[in-house]
KOLMI-178144 format. One line per field, with one value per atom (N, C-alpha, C): residue in one letter; atom name; z, y, x. Coordinates in steps of 0.1 Angstrom, whole numbers, m for minus. Example, Ala and Ser with C-alpha at 12.3 -4.5 7.8 and 13.67 -1.06 7.14 Angstrom:
# KOLMI-178144
code <- A	A	A	S	S	S
site <- N	CA	C	N	CA	C
zz <- 78	78	78	71	71	79
yy <- m57	m45	m33	m22	m11	0
xx <- 132	123	132	128	137	129
# end
This chain:
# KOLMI-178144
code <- X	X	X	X	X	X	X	X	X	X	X	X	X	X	X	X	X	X	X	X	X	X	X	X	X	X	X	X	X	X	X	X	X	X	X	X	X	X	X	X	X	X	X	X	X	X	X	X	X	X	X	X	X	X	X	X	X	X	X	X	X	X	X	X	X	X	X	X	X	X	X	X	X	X	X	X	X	X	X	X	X	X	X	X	X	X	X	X	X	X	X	X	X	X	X	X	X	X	X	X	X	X	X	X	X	X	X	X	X	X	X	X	X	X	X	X	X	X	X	X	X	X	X	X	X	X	X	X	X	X	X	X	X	X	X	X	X	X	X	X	X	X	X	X	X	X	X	X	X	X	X	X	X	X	X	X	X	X	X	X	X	X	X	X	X	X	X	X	X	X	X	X	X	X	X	X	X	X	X	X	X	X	X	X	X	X	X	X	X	X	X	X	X	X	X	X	X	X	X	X	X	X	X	X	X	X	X	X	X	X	X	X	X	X	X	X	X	X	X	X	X	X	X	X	X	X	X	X	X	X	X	X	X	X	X	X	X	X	X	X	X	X	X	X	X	X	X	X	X	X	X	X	X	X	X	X	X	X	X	X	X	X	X	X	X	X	X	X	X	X	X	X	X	X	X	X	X	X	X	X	X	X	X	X	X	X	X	X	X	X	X	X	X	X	X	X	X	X	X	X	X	X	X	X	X	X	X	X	X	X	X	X	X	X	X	X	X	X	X	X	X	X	X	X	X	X	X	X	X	X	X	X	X	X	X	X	X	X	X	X	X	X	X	X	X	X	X	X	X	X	X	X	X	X	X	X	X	X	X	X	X	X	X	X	X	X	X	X	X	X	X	X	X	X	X	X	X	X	X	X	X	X	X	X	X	X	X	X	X	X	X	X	X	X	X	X	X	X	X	X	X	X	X	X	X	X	X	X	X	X	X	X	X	X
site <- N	CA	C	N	CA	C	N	CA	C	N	CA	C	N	CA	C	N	CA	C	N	CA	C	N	CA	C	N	CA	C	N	CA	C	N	CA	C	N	CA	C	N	CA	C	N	CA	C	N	CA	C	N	CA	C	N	CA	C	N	CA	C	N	CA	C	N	CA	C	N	CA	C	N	CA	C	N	CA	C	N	CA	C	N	CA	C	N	CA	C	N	CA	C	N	CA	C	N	CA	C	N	CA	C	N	CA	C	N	CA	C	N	CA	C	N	CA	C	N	CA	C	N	CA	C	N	CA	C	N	CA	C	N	CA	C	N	CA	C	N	CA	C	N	CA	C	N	CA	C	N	CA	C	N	CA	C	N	CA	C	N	CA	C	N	CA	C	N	CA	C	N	CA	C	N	CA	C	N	CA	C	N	CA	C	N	CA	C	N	CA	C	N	CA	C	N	CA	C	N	CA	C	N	CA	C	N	CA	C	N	CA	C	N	CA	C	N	CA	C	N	CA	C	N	CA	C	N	CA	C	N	CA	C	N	CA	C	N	CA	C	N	CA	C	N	CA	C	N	CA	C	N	CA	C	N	CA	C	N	CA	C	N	CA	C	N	CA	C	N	CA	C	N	CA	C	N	CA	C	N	CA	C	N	CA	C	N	CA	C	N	CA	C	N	CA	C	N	CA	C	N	CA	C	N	CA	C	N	CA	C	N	CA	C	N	CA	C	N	CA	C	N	CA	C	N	CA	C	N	CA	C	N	CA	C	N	CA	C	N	CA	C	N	CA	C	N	CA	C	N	CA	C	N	CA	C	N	CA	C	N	CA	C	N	CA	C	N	CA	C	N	CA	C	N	CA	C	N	CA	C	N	CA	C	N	CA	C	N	CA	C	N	CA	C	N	CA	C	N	CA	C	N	CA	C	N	CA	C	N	CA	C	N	CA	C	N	CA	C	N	CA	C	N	CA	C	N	CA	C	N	CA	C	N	CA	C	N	CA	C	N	CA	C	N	CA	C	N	CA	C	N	CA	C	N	CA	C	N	CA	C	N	CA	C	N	CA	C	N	CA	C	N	CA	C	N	CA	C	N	CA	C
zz <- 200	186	177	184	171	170	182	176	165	163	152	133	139	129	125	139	136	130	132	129	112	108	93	83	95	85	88	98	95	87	86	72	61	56	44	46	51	53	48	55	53	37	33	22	5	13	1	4	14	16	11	8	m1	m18	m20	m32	m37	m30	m38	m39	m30	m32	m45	m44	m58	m71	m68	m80	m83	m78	m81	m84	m76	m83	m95	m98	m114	m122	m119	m127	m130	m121	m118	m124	m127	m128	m138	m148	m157	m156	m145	m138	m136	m141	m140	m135	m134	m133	m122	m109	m99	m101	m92	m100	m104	m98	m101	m113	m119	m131	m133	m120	m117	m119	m119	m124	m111	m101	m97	m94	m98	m100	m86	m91	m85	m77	m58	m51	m51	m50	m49	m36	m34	m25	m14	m3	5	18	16	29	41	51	65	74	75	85	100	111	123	131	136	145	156	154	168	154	160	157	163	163	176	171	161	152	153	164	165	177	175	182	194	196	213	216	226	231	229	224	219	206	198	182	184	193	194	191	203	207	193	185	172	161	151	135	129	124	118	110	114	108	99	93	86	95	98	109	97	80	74	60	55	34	34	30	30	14	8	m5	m1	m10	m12	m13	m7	m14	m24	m25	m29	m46	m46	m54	m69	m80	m84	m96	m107	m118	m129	m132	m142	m156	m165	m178	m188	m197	m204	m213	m218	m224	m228	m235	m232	m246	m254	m259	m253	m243	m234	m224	m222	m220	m201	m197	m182	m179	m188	m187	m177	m165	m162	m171	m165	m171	m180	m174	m176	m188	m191	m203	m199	m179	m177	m170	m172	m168	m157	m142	m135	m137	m129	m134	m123	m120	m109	m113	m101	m98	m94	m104	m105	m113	m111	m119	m121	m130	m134	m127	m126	m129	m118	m110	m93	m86	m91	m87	m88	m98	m105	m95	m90	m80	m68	m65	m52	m49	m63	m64	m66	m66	m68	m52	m45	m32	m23	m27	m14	m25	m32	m36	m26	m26	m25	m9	m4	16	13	5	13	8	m2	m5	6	13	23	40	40	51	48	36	30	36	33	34	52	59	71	78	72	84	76	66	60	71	72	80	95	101	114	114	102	104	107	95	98	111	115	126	136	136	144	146	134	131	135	129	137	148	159	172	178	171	176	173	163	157	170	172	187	198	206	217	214	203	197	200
yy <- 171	174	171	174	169	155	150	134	128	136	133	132	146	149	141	132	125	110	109	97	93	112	110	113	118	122	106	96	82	74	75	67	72	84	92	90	89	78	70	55	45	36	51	48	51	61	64	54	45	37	24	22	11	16	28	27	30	31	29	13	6	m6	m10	m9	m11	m6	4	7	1	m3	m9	m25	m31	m42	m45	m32	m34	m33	m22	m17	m31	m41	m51	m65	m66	m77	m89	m78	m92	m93	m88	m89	m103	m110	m118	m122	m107	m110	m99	m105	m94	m84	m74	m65	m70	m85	m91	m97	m97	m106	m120	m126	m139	m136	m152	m155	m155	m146	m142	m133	m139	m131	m121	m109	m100	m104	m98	m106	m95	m102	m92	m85	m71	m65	m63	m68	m66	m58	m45	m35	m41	m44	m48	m32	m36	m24	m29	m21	m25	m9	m10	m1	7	21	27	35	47	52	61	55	57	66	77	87	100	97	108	116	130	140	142	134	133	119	117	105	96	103	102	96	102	100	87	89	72	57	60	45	51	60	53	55	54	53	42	43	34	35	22	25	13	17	2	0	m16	m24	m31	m36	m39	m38	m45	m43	m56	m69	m79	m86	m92	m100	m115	m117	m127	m138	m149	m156	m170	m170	m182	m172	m162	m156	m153	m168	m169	m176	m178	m186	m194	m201	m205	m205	m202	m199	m212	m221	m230	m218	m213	m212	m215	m230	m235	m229	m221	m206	m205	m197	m188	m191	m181	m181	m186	m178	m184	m194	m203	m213	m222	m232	m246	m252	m266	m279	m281	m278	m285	m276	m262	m253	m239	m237	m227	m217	m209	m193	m190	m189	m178	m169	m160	m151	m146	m135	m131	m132	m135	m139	m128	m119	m102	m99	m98	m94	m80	m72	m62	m57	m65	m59	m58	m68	m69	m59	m59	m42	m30	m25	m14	m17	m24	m22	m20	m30	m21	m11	m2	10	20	20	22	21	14	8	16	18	30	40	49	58	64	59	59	60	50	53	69	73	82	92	98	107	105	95	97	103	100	106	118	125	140	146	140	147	148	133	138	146	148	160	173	176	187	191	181	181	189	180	183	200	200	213	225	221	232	235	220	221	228	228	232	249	251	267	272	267	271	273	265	262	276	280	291	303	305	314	315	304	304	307	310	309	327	329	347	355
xx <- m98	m101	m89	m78	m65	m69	m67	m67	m77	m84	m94	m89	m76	m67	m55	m53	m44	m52	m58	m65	m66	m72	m71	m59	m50	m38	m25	m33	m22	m29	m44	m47	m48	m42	m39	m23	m14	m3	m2	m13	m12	m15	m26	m31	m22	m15	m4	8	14	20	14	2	m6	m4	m3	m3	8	21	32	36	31	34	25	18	7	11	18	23	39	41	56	53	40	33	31	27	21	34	43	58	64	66	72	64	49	43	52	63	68	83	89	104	104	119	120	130	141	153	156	166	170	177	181	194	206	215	224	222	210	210	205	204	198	183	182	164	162	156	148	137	122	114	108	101	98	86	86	76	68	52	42	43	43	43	30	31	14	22	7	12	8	4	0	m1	m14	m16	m21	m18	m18	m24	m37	m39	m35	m36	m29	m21	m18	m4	7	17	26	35	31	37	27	13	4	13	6	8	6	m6	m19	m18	m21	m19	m30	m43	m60	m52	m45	m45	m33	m22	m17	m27	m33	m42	m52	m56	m63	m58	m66	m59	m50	m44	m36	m23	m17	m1	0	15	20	27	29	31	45	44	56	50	56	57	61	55	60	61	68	68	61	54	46	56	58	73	62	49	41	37	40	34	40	42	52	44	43	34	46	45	60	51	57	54	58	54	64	66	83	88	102	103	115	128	121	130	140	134	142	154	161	174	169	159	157	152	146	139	145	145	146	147	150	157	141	131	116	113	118	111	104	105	96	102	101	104	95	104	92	88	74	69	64	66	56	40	34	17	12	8	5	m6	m19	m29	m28	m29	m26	m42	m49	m65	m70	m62	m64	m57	m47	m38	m46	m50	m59	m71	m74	m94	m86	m74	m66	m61	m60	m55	m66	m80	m92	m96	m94	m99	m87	m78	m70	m69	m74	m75	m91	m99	m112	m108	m104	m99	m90	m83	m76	m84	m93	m105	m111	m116	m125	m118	m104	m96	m93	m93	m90	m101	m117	m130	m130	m125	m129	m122	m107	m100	m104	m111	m112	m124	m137	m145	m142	m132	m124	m122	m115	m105	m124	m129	m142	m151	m150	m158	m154	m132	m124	m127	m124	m129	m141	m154	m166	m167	m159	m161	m155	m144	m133	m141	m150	m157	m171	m172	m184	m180	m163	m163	m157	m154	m148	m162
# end
């Protein structure tokens, strides 16, 4: 019966480790410049998740659930702007930009909001069932 608890407490994990990256997505959509000050733009962040979690308590809740496996930067995820203005511009006029839909962020932040409410409901579930059962054998 833990393992059931671990199951929802690594994808309530996994899901708040989706949404900081999401949120630093969006923070970052018009970064153009690194902390050194060079023109390099900010990479979209993607969580990767990988089954199992080797952070559970039971050896049931190991072999299921889910972990983050890394946090990877998109290195393709990059749009150039012509503005030949600008102090960062190329020889050509364009400014990189990170390739960050603000809007696409927000349904992903919508879409693991929504996964970790549903991992909240099932170990809440868990924990009841846990109790009733104790209340049956008292």
């Amino acid at each position: 019966m833990y393992g059931t608890l671990d199951i929802s407490t690594s994808g309530m994990i996994a899901q708040r480790t989706r949404m900081a990256a999401i949120a630093a997505n969006i923070a970052n959509a018009e970064t153009v410049l690194d902390a050194q000050g060079n023109v390099n733009p900010f990479r979209k962040r993607m969580v990767m998740f990988t089954p199992g979690d080797p952070g559970a308590s039971t050896r049931a809740g190991q072999t299921m659930g889910v972990h983050v496996s890394s946090i990877e930067g998109d290195p393709n995820a990059i749009r150039l702007r012509y503005m030949p203005g600008s102090e960062y511009a190329d020889e050509n006029g364009y400014v990189p930009y990170p390739d960050i839909s603000p809007a696409m962020e927000q349904i992903n932040a919508m879409q693991a909001a929504r996964s970790y409410e549903a991992n909240v409901v099932a170990a809440e579930t868990t924990k009841q069932m846990m109790a009733q059962a104790l209340r049956l054998l008292a």
